[in-house]
N, C-alpha and C positions, 0 to 999 in steps of 0.2 A: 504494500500500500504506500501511495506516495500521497503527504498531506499535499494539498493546495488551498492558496490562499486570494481573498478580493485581487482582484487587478491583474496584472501579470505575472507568470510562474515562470522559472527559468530551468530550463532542463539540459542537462551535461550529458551528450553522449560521445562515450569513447569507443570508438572503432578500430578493426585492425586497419594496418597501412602496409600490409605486402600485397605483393603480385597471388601470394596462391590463398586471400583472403575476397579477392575482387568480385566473387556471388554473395558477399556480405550484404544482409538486408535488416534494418531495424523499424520498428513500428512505436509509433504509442498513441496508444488511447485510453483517453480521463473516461473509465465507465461508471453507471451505478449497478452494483449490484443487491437481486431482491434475498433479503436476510433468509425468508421463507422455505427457500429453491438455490441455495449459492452452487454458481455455475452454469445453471441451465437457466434462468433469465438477467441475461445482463445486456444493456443499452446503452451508446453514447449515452454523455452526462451532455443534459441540454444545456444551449445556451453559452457554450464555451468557445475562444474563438482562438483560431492556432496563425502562428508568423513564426517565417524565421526572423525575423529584423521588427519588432514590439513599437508600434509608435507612443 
């Protein structure tokens, strides 16, 4: 779980940097998930808006 907070979140991703990492692929996405069901009902978290460069 990653908390986030009002305004803008800043997220650090490190990746590799060689030649035989280059089908490297990372994701992220802010979900909620329902307490009731964890796993099998979870939905973007509305309302959140993604940049790389934050105005």
């Amino acid at each position: 779980m990653v908390p986030l907070k009002k305004g803008w979140n800043r997220v650090l991703v490190k990746s590799p940097s060689n030649n035989s990492a280059r089908r490297w692929m990372f994701t992220f996405v802010p979900v909620l998930v329902n307490p009731k069901t964890p796993g099998c009902n979870v939905k973007e978290y509305p309302g959140l808006k993604f940049s790389t460069r934050p105005e």
